[in-house]
DRENTI-19305 format. One line per 3 residues: number of its first residue (from 1); their letters; for each residue x, y, z of N, C-alpha, C, CB. Coordinates in steps of 0.02 Angstrom, whole numbers. Glycine has a CB too. Example, Ala and Ser with C-alpha at 12.3 -4.5 7.8 and 13.67 -1.06 7.14 Angstrom:
2
1> as> 660:-284:390:615:-225:390:660:-165:390:565:-224:452  642:-112:354:684:-53:357:645:2:394:704:-30:286
***
This chain:
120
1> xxx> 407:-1667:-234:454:-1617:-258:438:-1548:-227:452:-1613:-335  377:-1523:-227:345:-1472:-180:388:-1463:-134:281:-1488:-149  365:-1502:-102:384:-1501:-13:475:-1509:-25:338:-1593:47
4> xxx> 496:-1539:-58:582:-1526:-51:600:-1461:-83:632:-1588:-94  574:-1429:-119:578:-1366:-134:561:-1318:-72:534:-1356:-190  513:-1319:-52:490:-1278:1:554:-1283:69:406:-1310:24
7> xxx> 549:-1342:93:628:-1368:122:675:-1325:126:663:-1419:83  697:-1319:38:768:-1293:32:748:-1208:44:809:-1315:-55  689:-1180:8:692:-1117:33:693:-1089:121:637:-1092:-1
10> xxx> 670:-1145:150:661:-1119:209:736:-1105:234:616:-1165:253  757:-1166:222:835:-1194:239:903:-1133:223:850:-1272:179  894:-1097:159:915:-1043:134:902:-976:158:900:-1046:81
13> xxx> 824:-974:188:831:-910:243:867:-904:311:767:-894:263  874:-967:323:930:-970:416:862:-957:442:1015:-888:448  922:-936:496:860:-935:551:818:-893:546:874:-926:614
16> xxx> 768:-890:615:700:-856:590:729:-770:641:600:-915:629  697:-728:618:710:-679:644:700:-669:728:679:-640:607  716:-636:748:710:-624:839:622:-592:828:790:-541:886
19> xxx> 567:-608:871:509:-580:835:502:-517:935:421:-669:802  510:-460:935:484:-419:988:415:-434:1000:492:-349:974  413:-469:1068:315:-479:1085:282:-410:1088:290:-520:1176
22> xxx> 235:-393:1068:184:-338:1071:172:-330:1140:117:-353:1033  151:-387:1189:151:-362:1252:213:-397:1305:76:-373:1277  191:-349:1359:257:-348:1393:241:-364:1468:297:-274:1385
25> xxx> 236:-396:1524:238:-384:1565:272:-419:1636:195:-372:1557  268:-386:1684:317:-388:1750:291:-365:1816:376:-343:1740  269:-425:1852:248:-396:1895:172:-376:1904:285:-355:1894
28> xxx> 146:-311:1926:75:-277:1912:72:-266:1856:57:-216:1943  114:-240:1813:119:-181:1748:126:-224:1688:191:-123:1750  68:-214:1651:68:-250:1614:54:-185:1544:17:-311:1637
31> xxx> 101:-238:1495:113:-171:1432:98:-185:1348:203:-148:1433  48:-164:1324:35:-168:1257:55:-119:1217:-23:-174:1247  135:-154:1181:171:-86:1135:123:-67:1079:252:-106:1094
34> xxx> 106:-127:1051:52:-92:979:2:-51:1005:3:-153:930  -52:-49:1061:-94:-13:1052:-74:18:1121:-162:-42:1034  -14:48:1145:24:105:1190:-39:107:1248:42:195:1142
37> xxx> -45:33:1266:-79:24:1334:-49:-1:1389:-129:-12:1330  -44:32:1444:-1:2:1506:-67:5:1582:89:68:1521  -64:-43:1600:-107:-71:1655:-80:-93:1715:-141:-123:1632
40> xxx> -93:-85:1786:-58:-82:1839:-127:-111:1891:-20:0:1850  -119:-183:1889:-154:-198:1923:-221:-211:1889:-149:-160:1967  -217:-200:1837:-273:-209:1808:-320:-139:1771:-307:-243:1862
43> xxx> -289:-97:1795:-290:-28:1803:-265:17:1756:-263:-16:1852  -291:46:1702:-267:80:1634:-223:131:1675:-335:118:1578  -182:142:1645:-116:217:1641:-101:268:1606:-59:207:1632
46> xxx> -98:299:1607:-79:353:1547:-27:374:1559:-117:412:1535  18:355:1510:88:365:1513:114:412:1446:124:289:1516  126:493:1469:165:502:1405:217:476:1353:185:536:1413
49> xxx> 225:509:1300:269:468:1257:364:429:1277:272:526:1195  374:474:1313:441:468:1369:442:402:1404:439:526:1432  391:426:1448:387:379:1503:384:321:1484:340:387:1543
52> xxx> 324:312:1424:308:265:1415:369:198:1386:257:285:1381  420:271:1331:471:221:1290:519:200:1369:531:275:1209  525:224:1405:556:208:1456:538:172:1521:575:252:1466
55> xxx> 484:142:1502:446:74:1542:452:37:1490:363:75:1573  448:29:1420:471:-16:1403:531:-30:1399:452:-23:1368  580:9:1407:644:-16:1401:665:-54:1473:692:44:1380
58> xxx> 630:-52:1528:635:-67:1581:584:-144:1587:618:-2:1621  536:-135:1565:501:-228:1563:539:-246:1506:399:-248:1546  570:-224:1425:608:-282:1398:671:-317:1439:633:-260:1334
61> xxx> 701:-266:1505:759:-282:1504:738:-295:1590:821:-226:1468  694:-320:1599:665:-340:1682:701:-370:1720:610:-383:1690  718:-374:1756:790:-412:1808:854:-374:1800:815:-499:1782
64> xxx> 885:-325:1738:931:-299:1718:947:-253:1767:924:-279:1660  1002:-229:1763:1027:-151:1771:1046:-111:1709:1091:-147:1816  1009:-60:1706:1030:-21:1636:1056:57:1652:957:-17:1582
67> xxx> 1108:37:1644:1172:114:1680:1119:179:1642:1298:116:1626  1123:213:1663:1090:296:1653:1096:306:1589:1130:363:1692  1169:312:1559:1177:322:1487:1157:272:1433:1241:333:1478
70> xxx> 1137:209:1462:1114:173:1404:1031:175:1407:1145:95:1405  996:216:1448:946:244:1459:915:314:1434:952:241:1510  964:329:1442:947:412:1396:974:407:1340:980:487:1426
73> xxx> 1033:373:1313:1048:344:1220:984:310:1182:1114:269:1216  952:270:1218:897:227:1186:834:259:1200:894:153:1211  817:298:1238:738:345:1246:752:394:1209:712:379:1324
76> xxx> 798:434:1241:810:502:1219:855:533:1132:854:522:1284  898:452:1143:949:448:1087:993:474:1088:938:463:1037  1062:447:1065:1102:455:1095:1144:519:1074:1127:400:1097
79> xxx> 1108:566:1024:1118:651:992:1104:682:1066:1046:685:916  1077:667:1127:1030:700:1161:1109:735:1194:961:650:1213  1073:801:1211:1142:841:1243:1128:862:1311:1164:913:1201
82> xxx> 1052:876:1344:1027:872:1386:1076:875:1465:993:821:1365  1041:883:1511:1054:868:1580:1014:795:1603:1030:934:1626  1066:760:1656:1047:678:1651:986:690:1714:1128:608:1674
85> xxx> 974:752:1721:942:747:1774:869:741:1762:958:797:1812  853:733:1692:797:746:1642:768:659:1658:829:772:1544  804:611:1651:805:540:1671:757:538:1740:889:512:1684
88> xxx> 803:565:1793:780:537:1866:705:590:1865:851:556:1947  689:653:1841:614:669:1833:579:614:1797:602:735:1793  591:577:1769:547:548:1719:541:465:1759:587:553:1629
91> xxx> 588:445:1793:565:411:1837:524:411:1914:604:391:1836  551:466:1911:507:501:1976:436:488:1948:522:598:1993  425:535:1905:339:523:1860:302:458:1861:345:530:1774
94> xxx> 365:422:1827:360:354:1825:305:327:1880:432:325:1835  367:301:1928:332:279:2013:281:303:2036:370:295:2072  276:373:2031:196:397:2052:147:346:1999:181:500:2030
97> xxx> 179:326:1956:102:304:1917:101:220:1921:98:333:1819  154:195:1948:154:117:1951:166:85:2026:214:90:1901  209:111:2047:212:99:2120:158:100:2168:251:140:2145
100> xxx> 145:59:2213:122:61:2267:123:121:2333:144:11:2280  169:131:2341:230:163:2393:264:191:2332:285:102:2448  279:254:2318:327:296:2264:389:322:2300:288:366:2230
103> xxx> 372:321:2361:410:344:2409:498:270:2440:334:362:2476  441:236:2427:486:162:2436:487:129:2370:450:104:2493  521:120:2319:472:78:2264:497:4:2270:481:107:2174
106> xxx> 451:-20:2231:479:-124:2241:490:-142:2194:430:-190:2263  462:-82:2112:473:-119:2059:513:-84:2021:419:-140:2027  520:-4:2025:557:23:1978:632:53:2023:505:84:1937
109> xxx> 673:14:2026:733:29:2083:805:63:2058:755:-46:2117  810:84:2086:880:137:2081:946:102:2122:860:225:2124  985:83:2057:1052:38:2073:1098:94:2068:1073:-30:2017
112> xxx> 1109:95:2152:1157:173:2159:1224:146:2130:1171:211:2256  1230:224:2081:1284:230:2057:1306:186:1989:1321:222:2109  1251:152:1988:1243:128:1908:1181:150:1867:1240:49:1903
115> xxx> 1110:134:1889:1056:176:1864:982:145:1853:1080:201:1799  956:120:1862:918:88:1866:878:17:1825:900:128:1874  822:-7:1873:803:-96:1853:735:-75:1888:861:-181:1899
118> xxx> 699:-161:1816:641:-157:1851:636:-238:1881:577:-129:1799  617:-229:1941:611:-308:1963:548:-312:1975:652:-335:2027  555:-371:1926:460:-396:1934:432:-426:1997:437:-462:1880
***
C-alpha cells in the first residue's frame, strides 16, 4: 500500500521540473554558475558580474544565434534604456579574456546583422 501511495503522489506532480546544470561548458571555457567560476583551458578567469551573466547566456544557448536585443533584455533587462553599443564593449572584454586570437575569434562570433553565438 506504501509504495501505491507513493506512485500516486509522484504521478500527481507531472513531470519533473527542467533542473539548470550548475556547470556549463563549450569548447575551452568551462563554467561554474554556483561558485561564479569560469576556466579557459584550464585556466581561472575573472569575469565581472556582466560579462560573466553574458557568457552564460552564450554557453546555455551554444550553437544559437541570440539577436542583440534578446541579449541586452536578459543581462541587462529588458527596463534597460541604454546605448546597444554597451553590448559589443562587453564582448569585446569578453574575447580578450577567452579567445585565443581576440582579433579573429573561433568561439565568441558575431552573426552580422543579427548578433551574436558561441560555437563550441
Amino acid at each position: 500500500e506504501l509504495v501505491a501511495r507513493i506512485r500516486a503522489v509522484l504521478r500527481r506532480r507531472g513531470e519533473p521540473e527542467e533542473v539548470t546544470p550548475a556547470a556549463l561548458e563549450a569548447g575551452p571555457v568551462r563554467m561554474d554558475v554556483d561558485r561564479h567560476v569560469v576556466t579557459v583551458s584550464g585556466s581561472k578567469v575573472d569575469l565581472p558580474l556582466k560579462e560573466f551573466d553574458l557568457l552564460e547566456m552564450l554557453l546555455r544557448n551554444a550553437g544559437r544565434v541570440l539577436t542583440r536585443m534578446q541579449l541586452i533584455d536578459r543581462v541587462w533587462g529588458a527596463d534597460y534604456v541604454g546605448d546597444t553599443k554597451t553590448l559589443d564593449v562587453h564582448v569585446k572584454r569578453l574575447r580578450a579574456k577567452i579567445e585565443p586570437d581576440p582579433g579573429a575569434p573561433r568561439y565568441l562570433v558575431t552573426v552580422r546583422g543579427l548578433g551574436y553565438k558561441f560555437e563550441p
